[in-house]
N, C-alpha and C positions, 0 to 999 in steps of 0.2 A: 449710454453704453460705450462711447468712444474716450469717455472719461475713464471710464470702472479700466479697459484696458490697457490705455496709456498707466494707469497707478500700477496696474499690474506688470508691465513692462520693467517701470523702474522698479519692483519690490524682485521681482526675476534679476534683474542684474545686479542688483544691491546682496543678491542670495547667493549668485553663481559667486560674485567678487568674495564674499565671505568665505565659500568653498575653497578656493583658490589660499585666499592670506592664510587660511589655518589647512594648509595644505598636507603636513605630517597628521597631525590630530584627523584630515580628511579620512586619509587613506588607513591610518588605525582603524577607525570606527566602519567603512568600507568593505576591510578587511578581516574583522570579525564578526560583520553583518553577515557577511557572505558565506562566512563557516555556518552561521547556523542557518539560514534558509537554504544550503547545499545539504545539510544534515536532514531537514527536514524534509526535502526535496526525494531524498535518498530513500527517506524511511520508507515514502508512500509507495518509491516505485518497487522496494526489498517488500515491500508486505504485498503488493501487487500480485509482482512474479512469484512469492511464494503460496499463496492462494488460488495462482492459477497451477500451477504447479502441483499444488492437494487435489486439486478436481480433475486435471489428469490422471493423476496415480491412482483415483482414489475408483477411476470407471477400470482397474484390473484388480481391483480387490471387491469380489463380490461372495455374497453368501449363496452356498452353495447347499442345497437339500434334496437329499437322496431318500427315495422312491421306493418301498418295498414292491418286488416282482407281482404280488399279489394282492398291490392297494385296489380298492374299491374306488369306479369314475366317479361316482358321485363327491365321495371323500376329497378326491384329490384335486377335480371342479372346485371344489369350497378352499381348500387350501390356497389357488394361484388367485380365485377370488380374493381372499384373503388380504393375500399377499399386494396385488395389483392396488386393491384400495389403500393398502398403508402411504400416509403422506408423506415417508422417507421411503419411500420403492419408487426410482425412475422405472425401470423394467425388470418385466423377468420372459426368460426365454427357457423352452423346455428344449433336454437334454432326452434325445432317444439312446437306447443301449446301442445303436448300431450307431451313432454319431458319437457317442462317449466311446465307442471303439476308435473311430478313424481318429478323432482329438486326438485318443493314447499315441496313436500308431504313429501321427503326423508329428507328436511332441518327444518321442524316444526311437526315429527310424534309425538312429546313428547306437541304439543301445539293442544288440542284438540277443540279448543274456535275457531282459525285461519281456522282449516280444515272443522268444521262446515259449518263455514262462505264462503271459498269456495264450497263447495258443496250447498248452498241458493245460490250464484250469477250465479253459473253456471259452466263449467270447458272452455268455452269461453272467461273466462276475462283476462288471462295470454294472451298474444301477444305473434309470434312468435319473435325469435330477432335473429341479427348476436353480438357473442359474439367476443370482437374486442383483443388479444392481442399486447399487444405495446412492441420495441425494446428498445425504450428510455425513460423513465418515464415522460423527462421534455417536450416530444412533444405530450403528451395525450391529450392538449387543442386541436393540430392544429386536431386529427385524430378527435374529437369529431365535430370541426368544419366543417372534411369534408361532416360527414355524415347530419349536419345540413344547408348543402347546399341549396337553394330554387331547385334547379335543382330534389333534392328525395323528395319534400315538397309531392308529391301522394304516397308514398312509407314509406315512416319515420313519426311512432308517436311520439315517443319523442326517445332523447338520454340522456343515464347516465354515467359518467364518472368514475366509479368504487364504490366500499363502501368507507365511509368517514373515518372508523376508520382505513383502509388500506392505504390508501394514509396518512392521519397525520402521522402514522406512519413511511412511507417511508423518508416522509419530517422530520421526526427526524433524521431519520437515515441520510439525505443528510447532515442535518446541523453538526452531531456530525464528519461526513468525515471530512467535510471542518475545523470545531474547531480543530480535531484533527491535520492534516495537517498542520495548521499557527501553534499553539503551538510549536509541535515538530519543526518546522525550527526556530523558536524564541529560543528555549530551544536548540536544536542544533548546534547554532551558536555559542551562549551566553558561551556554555560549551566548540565548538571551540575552540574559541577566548581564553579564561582562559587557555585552552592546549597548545597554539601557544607562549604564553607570559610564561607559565611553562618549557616548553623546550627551550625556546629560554637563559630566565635567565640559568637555567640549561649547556647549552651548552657555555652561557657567561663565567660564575666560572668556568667552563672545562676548556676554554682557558686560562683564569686568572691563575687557578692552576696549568697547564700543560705549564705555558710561556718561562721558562729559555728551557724545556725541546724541545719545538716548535724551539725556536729561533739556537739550536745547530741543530738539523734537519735541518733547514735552509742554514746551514752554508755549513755541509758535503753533502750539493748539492740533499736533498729530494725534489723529485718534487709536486707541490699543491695537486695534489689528491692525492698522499699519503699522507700528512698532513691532509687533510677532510676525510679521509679512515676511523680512530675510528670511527671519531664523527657520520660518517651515518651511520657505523654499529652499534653505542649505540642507536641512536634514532630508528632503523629499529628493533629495540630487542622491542622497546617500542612500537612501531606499532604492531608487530607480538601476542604480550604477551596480551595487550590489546582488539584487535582483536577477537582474539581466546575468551576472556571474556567475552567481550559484546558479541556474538555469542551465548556461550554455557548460558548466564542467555538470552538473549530469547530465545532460543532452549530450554529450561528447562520449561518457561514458557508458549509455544506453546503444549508441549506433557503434560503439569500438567493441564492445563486449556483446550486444544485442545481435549484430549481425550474424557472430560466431555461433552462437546457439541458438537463431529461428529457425534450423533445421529438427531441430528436439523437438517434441510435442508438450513439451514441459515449460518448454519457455517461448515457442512459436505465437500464442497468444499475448503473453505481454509484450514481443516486440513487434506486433502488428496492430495491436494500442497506442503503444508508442510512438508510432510510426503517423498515425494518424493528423492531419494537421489540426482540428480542433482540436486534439491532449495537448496539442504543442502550444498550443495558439492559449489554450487555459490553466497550463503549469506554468508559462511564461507570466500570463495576466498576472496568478494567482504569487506567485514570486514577487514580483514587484512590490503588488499592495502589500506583500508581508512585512518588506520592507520599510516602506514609507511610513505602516500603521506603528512599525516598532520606533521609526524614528520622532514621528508624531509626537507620542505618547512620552518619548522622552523626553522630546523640546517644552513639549508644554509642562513637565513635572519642575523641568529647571526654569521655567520664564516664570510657571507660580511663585515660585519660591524667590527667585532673583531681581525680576523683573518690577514687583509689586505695582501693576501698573491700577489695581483696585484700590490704593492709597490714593488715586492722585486727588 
């Protein structure tokens, strides 16, 4: 055991010293590590907050079914039945004609032309209704369709499927998820790939420059993983370093922009997520190993190829 360590000591500093001599070529690959695990870092937390963001919005867009004055209990029993059981209904709450009065009254006191006007037709003409909320935005059709079954045709005056400037709204927010998501995997690949072909040259001229020194290694009987010991401890420096960067610029940007809007209910979820020290503690872990695994895979494509240490 005291052996396995001391080798790994010197294979640690034989790695950091490599870091160090190829100190430009470091900080390139470093530096465009770090674009893409920041990219990727970003997407998770932009799909995050935009998803928490939908299930906000998404409990004031409910379907809304109005009551003829003269439905049948039994009928309208079966309908909230109905309704309750469907597996996209979190709730429904029943709407009295004297509570669909006060809502009007409370939501237009400032429009005095409107309340007039209810008070000339009469305080009979608001319908009682079941206010329907939905689990999933995208099945608001089918819940609207149950209640417009012919089966409640004695029971249901009409059904509405929420305010119109609610739902456009949500359906932005669906689409900028989705924009965002193909983006960042376009954009995270792209900056990948550049990282993959940065370390890989990088890890080529290591070999190239370290050849005579390899090949006496070779001689006095070093075995392969000690030969490939620097090179993944250099690339694993580039993983960790980079890591830690793309982390802390958006951890910088989640508490500078985050703080601003945990007053919203829109975004007060994601930033008390966020906020949490296990997210911190697992976008941190999870950064690093992104890193290290992308450097990995590098060093080992160019030691294949460079190294030919299965010839010997």
């Amino acid at each position: 055991m005291y052996r396995k360590l001391i080798t790994f000591r010197r294979l640690f500093l034989v790695g950091c010293k490599n870091f160090v001599r190829n100190a430009w070529l470091s900080i390139a690959a470093t530096a465009v590590m770090t674009v893409t695990i920041a990219i990727g870092l970003s997407a998770v937390v932009l799909n995050t907050t935009a998803r928490n963001a939908i299930s906000e919005l998404s409990k004031n867009l409910k379907v809304s079914v109005y009551l003829k004055a003269d439905a049948p209990s039994d009928v309208q029993a079966q309908l909230k039945s109905a309704l309750v059981s469907n597996k996209y209904v979190s709730s429904v709450e029943y709407i009295s004609v004297e509570q669909a009065k006060q809502n009007f009254t409370n939501s237009f006191q400032s429009d005095d032309t409107l309340l007039e006007g209810l008070a000339l037709v009469g305080n009979d003409t608001l319908p009682a209704s079941y206010e329907v909320s939905v689990s999933n935005i995208e099945k608001i059709n089918e819940v609207g369709d149950l209640a417009k079954d012919p089966t409640y045709g004695s029971v249901v005056e009409d059904v509405s499927l929420g305010k119109t400037n609610v739902k456009s709204t949500i359906d932005r927010a669906v689409s900028a998820q989705r924009f965002v998501i193909r983006a960042s995997i376009i954009a995270a690949a792209v900056f990948g790939a550049v990282s993959v072909l940065i370390i890989f040259n990088t890890i080529r001229m290591a070999i190239f420059t370290r050849s005579e020194e390899i090949r006496t290694m070779k001689l006095i009987g070093a075995t392969p993983n000690y030969i490939r010991g620097p090179f993944l401890i250099e690339v694993s420096l580039y993983g960790i370093i980079s890591g830690s960067a793309a982390y802390a610029i958006v951890y910088a940007g989640v508490v500078s922009f985050g703080s601003k809007l945990a007053a919203q209910p829109e975004f007060s979820a994601t930033y008390n997520h966020y906020s949490q020290f296990s997210t911190m503690a697992t976008l941190l872990a999870a950064s690093i190993l992104a890193g290290i695994l992308v450097g990995i895979t590098s060093s080992m494509l160019a030691m294949e190829k460079y190294l030919k240490l299965k010839r010997w």
